[in-house]
VOGU-3710 file (C-alpha; in Angstrom, 3 decimals, decimal comma):
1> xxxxxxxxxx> 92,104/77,263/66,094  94,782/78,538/63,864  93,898/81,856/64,672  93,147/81,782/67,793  97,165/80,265/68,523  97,973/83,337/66,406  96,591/85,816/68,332  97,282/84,090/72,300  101,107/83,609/71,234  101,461/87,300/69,853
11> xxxxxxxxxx> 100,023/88,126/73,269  102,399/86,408/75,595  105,082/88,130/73,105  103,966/91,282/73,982  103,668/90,287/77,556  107,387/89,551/77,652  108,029/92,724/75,871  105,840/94,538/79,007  107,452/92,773/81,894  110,427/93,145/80,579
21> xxxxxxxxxx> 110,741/97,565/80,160  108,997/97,345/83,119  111,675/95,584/84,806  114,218/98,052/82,957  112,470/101,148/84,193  112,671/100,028/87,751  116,859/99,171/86,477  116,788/102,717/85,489  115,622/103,719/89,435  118,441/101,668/90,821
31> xxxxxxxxxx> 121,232/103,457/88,164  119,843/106,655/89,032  120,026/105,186/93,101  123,538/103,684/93,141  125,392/106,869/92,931  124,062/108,585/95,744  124,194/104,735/97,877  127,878/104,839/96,605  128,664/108,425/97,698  127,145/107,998/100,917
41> xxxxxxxxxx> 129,201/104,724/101,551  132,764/106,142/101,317  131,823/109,957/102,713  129,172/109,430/105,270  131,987/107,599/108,047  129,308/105,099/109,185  132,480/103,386/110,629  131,720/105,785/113,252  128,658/105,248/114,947  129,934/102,023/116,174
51> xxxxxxxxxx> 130,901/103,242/119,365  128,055/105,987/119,357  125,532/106,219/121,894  122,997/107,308/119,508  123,031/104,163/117,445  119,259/102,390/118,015  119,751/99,323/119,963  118,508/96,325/118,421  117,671/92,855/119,034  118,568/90,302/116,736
61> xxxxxxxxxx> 116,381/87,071/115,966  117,382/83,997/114,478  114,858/81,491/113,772  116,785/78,119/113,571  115,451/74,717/113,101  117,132/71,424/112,291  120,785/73,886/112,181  122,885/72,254/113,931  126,077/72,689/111,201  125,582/76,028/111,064
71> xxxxxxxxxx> 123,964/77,546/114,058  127,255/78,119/115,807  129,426/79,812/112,739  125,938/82,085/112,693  126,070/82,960/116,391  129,684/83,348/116,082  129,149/85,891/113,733  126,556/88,301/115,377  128,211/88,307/118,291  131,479/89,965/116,942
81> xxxxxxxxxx> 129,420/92,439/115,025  130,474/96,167/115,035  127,280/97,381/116,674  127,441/99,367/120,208  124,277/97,606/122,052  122,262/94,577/120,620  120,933/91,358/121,724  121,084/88,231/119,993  117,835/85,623/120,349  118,294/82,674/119,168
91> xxxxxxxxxx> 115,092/80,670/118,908  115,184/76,895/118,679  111,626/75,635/117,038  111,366/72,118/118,680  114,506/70,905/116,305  114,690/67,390/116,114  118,126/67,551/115,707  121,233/68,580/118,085  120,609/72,501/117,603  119,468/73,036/121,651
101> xxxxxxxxxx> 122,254/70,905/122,682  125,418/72,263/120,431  124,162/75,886/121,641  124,240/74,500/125,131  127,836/73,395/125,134  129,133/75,690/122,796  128,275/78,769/124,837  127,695/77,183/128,591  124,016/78,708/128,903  122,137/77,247/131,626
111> xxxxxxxxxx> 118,017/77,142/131,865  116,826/80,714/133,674  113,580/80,618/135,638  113,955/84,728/135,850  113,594/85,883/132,302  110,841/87,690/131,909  108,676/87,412/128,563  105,954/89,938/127,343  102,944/87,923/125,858  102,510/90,731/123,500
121> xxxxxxxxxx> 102,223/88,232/119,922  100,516/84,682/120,349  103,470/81,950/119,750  103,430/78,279/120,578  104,682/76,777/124,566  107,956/78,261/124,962  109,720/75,573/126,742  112,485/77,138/128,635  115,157/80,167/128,352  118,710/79,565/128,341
131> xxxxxxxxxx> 121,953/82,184/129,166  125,230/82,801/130,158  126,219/85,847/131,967  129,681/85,167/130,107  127,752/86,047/127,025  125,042/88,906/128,232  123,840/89,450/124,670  122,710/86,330/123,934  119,252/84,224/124,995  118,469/80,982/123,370
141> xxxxxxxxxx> 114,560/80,161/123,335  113,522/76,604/123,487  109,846/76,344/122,201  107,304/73,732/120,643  107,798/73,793/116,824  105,289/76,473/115,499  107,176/77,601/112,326  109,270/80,281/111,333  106,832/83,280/111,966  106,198/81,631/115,247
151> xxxxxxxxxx> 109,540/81,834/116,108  109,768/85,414/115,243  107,016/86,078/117,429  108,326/84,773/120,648  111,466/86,212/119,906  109,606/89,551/119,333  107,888/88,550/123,006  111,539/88,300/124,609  113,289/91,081/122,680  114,152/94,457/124,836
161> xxxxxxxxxx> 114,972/96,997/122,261  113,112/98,962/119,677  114,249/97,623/116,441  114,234/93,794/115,489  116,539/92,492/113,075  115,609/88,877/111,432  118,492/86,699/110,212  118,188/82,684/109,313  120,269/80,491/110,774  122,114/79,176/108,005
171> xxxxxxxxxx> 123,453/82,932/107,126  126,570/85,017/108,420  126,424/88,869/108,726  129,417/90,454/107,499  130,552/92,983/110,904  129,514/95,914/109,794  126,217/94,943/108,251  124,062/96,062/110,751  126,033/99,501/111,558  125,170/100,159/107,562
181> xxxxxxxxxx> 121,469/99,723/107,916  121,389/101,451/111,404  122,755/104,814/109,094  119,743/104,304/107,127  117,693/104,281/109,547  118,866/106,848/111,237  118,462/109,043/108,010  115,165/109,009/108,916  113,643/106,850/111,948  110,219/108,753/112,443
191> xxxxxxxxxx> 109,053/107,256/108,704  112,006/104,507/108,694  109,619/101,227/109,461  111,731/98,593/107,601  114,814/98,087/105,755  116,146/95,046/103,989  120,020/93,981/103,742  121,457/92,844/100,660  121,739/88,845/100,619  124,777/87,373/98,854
201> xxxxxxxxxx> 125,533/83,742/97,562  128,227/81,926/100,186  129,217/78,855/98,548  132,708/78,709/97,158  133,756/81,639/99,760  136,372/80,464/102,664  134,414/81,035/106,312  136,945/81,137/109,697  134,822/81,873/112,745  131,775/83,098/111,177
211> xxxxxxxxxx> 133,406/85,601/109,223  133,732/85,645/104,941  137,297/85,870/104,599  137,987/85,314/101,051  135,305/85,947/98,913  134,763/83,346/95,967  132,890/82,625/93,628  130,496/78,973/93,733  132,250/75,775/92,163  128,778/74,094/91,695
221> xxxxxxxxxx> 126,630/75,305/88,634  123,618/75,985/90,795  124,826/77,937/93,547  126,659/79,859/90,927  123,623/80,448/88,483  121,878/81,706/91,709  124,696/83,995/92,193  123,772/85,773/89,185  120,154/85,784/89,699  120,471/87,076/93,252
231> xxxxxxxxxx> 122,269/90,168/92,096  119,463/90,665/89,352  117,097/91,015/91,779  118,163/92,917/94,834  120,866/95,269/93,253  118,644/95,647/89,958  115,283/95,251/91,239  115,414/96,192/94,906  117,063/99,025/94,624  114,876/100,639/92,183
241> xxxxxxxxxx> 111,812/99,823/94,089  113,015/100,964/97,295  113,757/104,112/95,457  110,003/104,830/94,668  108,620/103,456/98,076  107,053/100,428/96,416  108,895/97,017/97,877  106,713/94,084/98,554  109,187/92,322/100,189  112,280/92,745/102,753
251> xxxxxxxxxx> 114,025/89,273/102,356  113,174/86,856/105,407  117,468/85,959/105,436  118,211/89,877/106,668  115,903/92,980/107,931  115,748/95,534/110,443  112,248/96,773/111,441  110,394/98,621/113,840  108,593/96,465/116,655  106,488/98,741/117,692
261> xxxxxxxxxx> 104,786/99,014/113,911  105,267/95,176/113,452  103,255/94,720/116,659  100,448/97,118/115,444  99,892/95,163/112,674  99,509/91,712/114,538  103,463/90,601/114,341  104,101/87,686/112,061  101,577/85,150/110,151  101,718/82,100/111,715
271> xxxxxxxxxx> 101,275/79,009/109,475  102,283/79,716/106,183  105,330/80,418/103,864  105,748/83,827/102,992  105,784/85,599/106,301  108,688/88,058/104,665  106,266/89,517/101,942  103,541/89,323/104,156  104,746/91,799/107,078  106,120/94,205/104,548
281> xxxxxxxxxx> 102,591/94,172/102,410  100,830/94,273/106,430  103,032/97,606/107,310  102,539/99,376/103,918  98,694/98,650/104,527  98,698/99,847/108,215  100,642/103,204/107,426  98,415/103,929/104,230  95,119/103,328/105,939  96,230/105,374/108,849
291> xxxxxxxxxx> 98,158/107,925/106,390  101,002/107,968/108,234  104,013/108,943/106,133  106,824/106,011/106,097  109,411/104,198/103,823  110,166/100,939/103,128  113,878/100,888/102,289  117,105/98,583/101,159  120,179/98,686/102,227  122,407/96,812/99,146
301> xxxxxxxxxx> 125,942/97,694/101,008  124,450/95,673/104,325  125,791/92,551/102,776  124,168/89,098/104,736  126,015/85,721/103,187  123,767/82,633/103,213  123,894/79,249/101,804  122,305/78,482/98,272  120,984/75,090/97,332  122,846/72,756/95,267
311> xxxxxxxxxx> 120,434/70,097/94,338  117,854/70,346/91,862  115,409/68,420/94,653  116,494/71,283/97,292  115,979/74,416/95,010  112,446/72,834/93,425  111,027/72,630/97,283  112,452/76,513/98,230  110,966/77,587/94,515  107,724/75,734/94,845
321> xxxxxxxxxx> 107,601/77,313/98,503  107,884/80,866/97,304  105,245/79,876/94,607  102,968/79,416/97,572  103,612/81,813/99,924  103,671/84,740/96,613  100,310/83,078/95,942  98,757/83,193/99,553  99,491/87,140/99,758  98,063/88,318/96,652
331> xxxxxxxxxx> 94,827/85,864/97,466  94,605/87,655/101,034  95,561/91,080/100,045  95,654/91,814/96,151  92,144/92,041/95,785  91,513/94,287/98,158  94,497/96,411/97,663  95,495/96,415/93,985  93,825/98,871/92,045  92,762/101,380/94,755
341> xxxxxxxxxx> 93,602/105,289/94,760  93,958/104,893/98,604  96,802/102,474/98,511  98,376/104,950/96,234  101,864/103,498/94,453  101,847/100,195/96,532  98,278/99,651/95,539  98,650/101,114/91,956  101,468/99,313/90,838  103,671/97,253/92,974
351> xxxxxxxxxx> 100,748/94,744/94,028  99,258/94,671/90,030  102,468/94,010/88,963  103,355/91,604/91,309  100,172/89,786/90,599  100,554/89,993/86,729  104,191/89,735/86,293  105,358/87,773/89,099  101,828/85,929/90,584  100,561/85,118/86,974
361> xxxxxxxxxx> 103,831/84,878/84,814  103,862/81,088/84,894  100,241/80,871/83,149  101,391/83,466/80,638  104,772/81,861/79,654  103,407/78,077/79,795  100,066/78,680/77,639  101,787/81,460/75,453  104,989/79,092/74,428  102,135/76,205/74,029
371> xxxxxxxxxx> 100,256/78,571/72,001  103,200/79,476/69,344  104,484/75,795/69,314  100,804/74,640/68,105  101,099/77,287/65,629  104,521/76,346/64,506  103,670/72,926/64,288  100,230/73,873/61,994  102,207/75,819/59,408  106,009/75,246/59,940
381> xxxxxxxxxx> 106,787/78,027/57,758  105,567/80,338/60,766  108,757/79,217/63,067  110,130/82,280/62,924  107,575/83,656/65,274  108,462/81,125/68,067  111,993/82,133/67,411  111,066/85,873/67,785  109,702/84,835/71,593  112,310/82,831/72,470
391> xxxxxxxxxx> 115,036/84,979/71,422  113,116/88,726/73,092  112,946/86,354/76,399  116,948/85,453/75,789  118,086/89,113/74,956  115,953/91,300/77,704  117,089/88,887/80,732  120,409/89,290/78,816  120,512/93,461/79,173  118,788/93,188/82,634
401> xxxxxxxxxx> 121,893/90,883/83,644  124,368/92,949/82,465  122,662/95,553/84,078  122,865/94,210/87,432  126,863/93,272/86,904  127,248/96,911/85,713  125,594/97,945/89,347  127,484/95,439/90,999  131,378/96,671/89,386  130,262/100,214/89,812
411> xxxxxxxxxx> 129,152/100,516/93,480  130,779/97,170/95,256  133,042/95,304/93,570  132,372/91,951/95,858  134,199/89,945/92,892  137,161/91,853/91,787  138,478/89,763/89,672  138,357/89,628/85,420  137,392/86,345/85,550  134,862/86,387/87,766
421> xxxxxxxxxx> 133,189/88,986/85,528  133,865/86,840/82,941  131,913/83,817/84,607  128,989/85,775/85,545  128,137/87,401/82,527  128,357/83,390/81,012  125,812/82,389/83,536  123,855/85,500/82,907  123,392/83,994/79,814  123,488/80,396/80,124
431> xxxxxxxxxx> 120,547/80,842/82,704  117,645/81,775/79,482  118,481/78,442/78,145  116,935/75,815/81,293  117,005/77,403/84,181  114,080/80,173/83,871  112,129/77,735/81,930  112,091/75,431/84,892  111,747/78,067/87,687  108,829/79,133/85,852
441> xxxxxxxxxx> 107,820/75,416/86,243  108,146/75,386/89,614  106,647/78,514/90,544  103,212/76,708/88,843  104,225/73,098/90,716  104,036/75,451/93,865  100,213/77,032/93,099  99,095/73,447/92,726  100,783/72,601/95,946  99,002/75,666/97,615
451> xxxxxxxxxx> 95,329/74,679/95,948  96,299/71,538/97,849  96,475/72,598/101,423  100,425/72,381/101,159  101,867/74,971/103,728  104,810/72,810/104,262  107,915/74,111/104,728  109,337/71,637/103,153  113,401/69,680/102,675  116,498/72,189/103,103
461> xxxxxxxxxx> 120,519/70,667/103,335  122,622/72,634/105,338  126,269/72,091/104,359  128,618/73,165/107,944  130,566/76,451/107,236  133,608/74,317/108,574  133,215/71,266/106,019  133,928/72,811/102,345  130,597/71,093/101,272  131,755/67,491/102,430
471> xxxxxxxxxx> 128,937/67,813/105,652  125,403/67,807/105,240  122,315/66,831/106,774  118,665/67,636/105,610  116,031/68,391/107,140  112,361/67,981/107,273  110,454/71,824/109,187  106,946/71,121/110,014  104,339/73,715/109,662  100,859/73,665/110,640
//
């Protein structure tokens, strides 16, 4: 037995010591990435195209159940958007709140018999169309509740324009967000089938009209600590993987894709978390079996602010959720992707390391750390070797951290000031000593959840833009 605790926890040490240089090589891709994203920012005058003809119209959709504190700062804020042509579409999933009604009266829309809709994705009743001529960019969709991808869908059904845009309703678009991903796009828009924005934390930051207008950062320790965490992963994880062709995911708060290609491949899954990761792992599948060339890409200076949670309860239920939907995609599609020549990079290395780092990590952590305790605890003159894990996990998520706040001062500088460095790079830190260990918990809470038939969407508070924090209501989304 003593042996055998040996030999499992020198294993999950050198499983941290492989998920972690794997993570710094893809940090490496985003260092050797940000220059040419920064040099293209301040030369390329994107400022430009938004009063260009040529600019792709697009047709944003906004999913929005139980949102009635923040559904209006939201619309607010895609309608003054610097963006030539684009539609807005809200769609209201049979909220059980006010979130039809405040949309009503805010913007005077008024039920239209005349609008046509293409049946081209299956979606639940759609229960009427509402709009204003005062507005003409904006439809609001009353349907049955059906979920989130269900929503997309029918706002896919509705939508005029080529590209679709997805945005949550609890999230404001900073004006020239979309403008920044259209350049992208436009880079390239034969093999250009989606791109994902950069999502930033909004607590603590003062909002007037749906716009940011003084950027700050979080009060509360767990909107801050996801601060930190958020820029780990999309400014030194998403970049790097965009830069090889090989993300999984294009984050469900902010993308711009192709409806034609999302179409193709069947639009949205219905009835399950994880829609995000499953249309981008759908379209890489699609355009490799029909070896079509293509990119998935990121767009970290198209900056979407949403709101973090700030109860343990509230961040357990979107953790556990991401557990499941993670889970359900590498079920449906990891074993017969991963591994395969014809997949090529997606199939050789994004989906295995998704499934062992990311799918698996919470087995390997949990039995590994059980593993070196029960050794520890056999001969106590062995501790060292449980201080050798813990302190390898505490100084690689270190680096990585400081990576991502080296990205972050070098290309964007969202927090400007010293002590905001200062605070992040404590949090960067002070995350390896709870945090991970119970996200890690969470993410395993979550499998359980999904071996149970959970596909809940389960409890999110919205806090209203307008409040400061002092207004909340939660919320209880249904999925079948």
């Amino acid at each position: 037995m003593r042996d055998f605790l040996l030999y499992y926890g020198v294993f999950a040490v050198y499983y941290v010591i492989a998920i972690n240089s794997l993570y710094f090589i893809i940090m490496l891709f985003s260092f050797k990435s940000i220059m040419g994203i920064l040099k293209s920012s301040i030369y390329s005058r994107f400022q430009t195209l938004s009063g260009s003809e040529h600019v792709p119209p697009i047709s944003i959709l906004v999913p929005a159940y139980n949102e009635e504190l923040t559904i209006i700062e939201n619309v607010r804020s895609l309608l003054s958007l610097n963006y030539p042509r684009y539609e807005v579409l809200v769609v209201n999933d049979g909220s059980k709140d006010a979130t039809l009604q405040v949309l009503i009266n805010e913007f005077s829309l008024v039920y239209s018999e005349h609008m046509p809709v293409q049946p081209l994705l299956h979606t639940s009743n759609i229960r009427g169309i509402y709009h204003n001529p005062a507005f003409p960019n904006l439809y609001l969709i009353d349907k049955e509740n059906g979920g989130k991808a269900d929503s997309l869908n029918a706002g896919i059904n509705l939508s005029h324009y080529p590209l679709i845009a997805s945005i949550d309703a609890d999230s404001l678009l900073e004006k020239d967000a979309l403008i920044r991903i259209a350049k992208v796009y436009m880079e390239n828009p034969d093999e250009t089938v989606a791109i994902g924005g950069d999502i930033r934390i909004a607590n603590g930051c003062k909002i007037e009209d749906g716009v940011v207008k003084d950027i700050r950062l979080p009060d509360k320790f767990l909107p801050m600590i996801q601060t930190v965490e958020y820029l780990k992963a999309f400014l030194g994880g998403r970049i790097g993987w965009s830069a090889i062709n090989g993300l999984i995911i294009v984050s469900g708060a902010f993308g711009v894709f192709r409806k034609d290609y999302i179409i193709k491949v069947g639009g949205y899954r219905e009835g399950y978390p994880g829609e995000d990761m499953n249309i981008i792992i759908k379209l890489h599948k699609y355009m490799l079996e029909n070896k079509l060339p293509y990119r998935v890409a990121f767009c970290p200076d198209a900056v979407c602010w949403t709101q973090a949670p700030d109860t343990l309860k509230i961040l357990g239920s979107q953790r556990r959720r991401w557990g499941r939907g993670n889970l359900k995609n590498m079920i449906e599609y990891g074993r017969h992707m991963a591994f395969r020549p014809k997949y090529k990079l997606f199939g050789m290395l994004t989906l295995p390391f998704n499934i062992m780092f990311e799918t698996l990590n919470p087995y390997f952590r949990i039995t590994g750390l059980l593993a070196l305790i029960g050794y520890t605890l056999l001969d106590m003159t062995n501790g060292y070797v449980l201080l050798v894990y813990g302190l390898l996990n505490v100084l690689y998520g270190v680096l990585l951290g400081i990576g991502s706040l080296l990205l972050e001062e070098i290309a964007f500088r969202r927090y400007p000031r010293f002590r905001d460095i200062v605070k992040m790079l404590f949090y960067t830190i002070l995350m390896f000593f709870g945090y991970r260990q119970i996200g890690v918990i969470w993410r395993f809470l979550g499998h359980i959840e999904f071996l149970r038939n959970n596909n809940s969407w389960g409890t999110m508070t919205r806090t209203s833009w307008q409040t400061k924090g002092s207004e909340k209501i939660s919320s209880l989304e249904a999925r079948s």
